[in-house]
N, C-alpha and C positions, 0 to 999 in steps of 0.2 A: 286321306288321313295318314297313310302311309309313307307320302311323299314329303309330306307338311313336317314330322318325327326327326325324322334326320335334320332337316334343314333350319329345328327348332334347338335341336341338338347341337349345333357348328356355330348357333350367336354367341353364345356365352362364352366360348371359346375364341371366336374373333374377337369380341368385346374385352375380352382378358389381355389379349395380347395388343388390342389396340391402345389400351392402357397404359401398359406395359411400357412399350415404345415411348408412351407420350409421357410417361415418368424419366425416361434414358435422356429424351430429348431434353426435356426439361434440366435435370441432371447436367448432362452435358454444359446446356445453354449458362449453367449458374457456375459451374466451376469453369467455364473462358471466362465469364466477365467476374471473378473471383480472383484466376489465377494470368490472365494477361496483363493487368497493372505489376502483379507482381515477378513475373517474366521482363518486363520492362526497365521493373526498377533495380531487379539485379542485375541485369543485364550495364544500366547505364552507372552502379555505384562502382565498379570497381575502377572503371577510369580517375574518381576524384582520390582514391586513396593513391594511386599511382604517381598523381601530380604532385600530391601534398609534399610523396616521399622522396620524387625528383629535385625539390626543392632545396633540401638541404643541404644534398648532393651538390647543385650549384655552387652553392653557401658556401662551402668546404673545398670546392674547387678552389676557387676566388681567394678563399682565405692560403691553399698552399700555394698559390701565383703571386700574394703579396710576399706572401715571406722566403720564397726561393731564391730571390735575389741575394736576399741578405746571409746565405749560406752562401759555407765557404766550399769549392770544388771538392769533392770526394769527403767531405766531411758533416755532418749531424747535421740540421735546422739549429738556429740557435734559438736560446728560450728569450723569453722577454726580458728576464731579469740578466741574460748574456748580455740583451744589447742594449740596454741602459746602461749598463756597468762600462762598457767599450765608447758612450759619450766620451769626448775630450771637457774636461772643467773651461769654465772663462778665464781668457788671460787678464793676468792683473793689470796689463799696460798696453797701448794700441797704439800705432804709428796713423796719424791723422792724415797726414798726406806722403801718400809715398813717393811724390816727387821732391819734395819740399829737404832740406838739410836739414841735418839733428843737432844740435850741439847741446852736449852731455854736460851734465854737470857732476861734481866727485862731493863727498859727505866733506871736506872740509876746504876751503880756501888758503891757500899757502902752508896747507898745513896747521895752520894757527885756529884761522875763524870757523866758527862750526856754519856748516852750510846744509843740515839733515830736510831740511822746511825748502829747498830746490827741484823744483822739476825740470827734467831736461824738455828742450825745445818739441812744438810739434807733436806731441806725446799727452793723452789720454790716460789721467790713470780714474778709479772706480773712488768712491766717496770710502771718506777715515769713518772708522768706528771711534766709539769715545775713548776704548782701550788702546787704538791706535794713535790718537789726538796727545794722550799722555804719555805712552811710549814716545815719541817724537820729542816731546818734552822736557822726560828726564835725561832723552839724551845728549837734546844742545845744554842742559845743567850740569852734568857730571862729565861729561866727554874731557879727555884729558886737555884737548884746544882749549874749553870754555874754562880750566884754571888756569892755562896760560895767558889765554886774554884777561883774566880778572888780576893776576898780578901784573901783567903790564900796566893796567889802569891804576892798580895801588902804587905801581912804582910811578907812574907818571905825576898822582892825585902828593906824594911824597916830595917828592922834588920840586915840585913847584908851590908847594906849601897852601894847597886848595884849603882846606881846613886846619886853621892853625890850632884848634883844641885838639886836633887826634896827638899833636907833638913829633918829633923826630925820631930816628934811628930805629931800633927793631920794632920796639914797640910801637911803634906810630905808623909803619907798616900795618902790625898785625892790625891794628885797628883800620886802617883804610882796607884792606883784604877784606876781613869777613861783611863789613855793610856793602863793597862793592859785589861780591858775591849774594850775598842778600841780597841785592838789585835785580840782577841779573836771574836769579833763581826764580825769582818772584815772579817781574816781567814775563819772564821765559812761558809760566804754567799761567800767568794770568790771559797772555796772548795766543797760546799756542793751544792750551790745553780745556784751560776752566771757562773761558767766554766763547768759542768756539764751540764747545760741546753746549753751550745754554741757548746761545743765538744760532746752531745748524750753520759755522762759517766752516773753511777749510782754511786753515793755516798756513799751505801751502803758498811758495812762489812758484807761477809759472811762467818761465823764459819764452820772453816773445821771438828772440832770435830774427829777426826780419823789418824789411819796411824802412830803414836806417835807422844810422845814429842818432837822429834827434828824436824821430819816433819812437824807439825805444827807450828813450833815456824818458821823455816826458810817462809813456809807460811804466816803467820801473819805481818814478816817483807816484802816478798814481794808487798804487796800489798798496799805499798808504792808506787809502782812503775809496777806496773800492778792491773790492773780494770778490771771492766767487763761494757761494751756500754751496750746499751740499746736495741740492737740485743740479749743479751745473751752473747757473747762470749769476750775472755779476750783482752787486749789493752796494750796499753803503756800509764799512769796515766797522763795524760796533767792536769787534773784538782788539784792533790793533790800537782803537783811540781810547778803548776804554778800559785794556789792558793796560798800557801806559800811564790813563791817569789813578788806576789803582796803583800802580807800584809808586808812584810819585808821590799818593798821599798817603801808602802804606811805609814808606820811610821816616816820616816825622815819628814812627815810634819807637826809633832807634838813632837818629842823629842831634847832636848837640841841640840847644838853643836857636844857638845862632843859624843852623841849617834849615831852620821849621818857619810853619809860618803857611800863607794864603801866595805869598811873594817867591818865596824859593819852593812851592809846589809847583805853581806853573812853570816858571822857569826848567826844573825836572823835567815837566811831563813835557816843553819846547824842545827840549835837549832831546829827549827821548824819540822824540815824533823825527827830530830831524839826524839821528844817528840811523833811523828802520828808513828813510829815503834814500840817504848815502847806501847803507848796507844793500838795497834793494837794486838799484846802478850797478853795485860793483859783480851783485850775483848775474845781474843780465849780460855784462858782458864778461865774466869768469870765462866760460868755456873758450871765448876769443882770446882772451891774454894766456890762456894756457896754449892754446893752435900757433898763434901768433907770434907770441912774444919770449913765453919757455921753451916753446917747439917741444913742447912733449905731446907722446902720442895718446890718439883721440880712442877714447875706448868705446866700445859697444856699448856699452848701460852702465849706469852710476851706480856703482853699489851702495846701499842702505841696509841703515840696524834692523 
């Protein structure tokens, strides 16, 4: 009984502690599998904020590599708004072929004939605006040349007595003056200006300069009746033909009886068609009788209003 005492006395006590333990263990067992996913995942997040932040870094490399260049030695990065502003604009005028000869043409022929509607040879220029179309315009109209050709033509239209109602002597001048002037004014903006800006033509002549003489002359005359739009590329001249027979039938509201009519409109608008063939000849080969014939020197560029 005695022995039995004690050794009844020691279960409750191993029993306690064997509990005990097996609560620790337990314990233990639930915070690993609690806390190793989370040892894990901290473990493996801080690598992606590292990447993420690397990245930028790149980004920003890359970006001062592009623009390094374009600083200048010992001086700032320039700002975007530096190197737009340091573009060069487009030239107004391009040399087509830089093998090829230029032959320039000048704003007037002998001084007299206005020539502003010339482009020199081999040379690109950019399309008229409709402000530029009329500029152009009023300037072969008013240009001091364009009153001296219109009184050469009163004095010629005088002397040979083309309209015998206008009469002789001053007055008979002044009346051939102002309607050949009105011609001339009219034409000028109906071909240059006002049909041009409706149809997208260019009013311009462009100097073939090449290919010979007959090549160019049959040139020069066509373009009478072929242009070049304002795309570039060549047309059927509604402006030159239909310019002309506006002025032609815009004159019967001003000339005598005996000038009007179905009969001396065509006639006009023949005259007319075939003074802008001559004129178009004599502009293609200008730059050559100026080289050739006056021996004056060949300039750089034509100046223009």
């Amino acid at each position: 009984m005695t022995a039995a005492g004690p050794e009844c006395s020691r279960d409750p006590c191993q029993r306690d502690w064997s509990l005990s333990c097996l609560r620790n263990c337990q314990t233990t067992v639930a915070l690993l599998v609690f806390l190793v996913p989370r040892i894990a995942l901290c473990q493996a997040m801080p690598t992606e904020p590292l990447r993420q932040e690397s990245e930028p870094v790149e980004t920003h490399t890359q970006i001062q590599t592009q623009i390094q260049p374009l600083a200048r030695p010992g001086g700032p990065t320039p700002t975007v708004a530096a190197t737009q502003k340091s573009v060069p604009k487009a030239p107004r005028s391009a040399i087509i072929d830089p093998n090829q000869e230029i032959l320039h043409q000048t704003p007037r022929i002998m001084g007299i004939l206005p020539n502003f509607t010339a482009v020199d040879s081999n040379t690109y220029l950019p399309r008229l605006l409709t402000g530029e179309k009329f500029n152009i315009a009023a300037h072969d109209s008013v240009d001091y040349s364009s009153f001296l050709l219109v009184a050469a033509l009163a004095g010629k239209g005088l002397y040979s007595n083309t309209v015998p109602a206008f009469g002789t002597g001053p007055a008979g001048f002044r009346r051939y003056y102002w309607r050949e002037f009105t011609d001339q004014v009219s034409g000028t903006f109906f071909t240059e200006a006002i049909l041009p800006t409706l149809t997208h033509e260019d009013p311009r002549y462009y100097t073939l300069g090449k290919n010979g003489f007959f090549k160019r002359v049959s040139y020069a005359v066509s373009r009478s009746f072929i242009t070049r739009n304002d795309r570039g590329t060549n047309e059927f001249n509604i402006s030159e033909i239909g310019g002309n027979a506006s002025e032609a039938a815009l004159s019967n509201l001003y000339y005598p009886a005996s000038e009007r009519g179905f009969g001396k409109t065509t006639k006009n608008f023949a005259t007319q068609m075939i003074i802008t063939a001559g004129a178009n000849v004599l502009k293609e080969f200008w730059p050559d009788i100026r080289k050739n014939v006056f021996r004056m020197k060949e300039e750089e560029s034509s100046p223009r209003p």
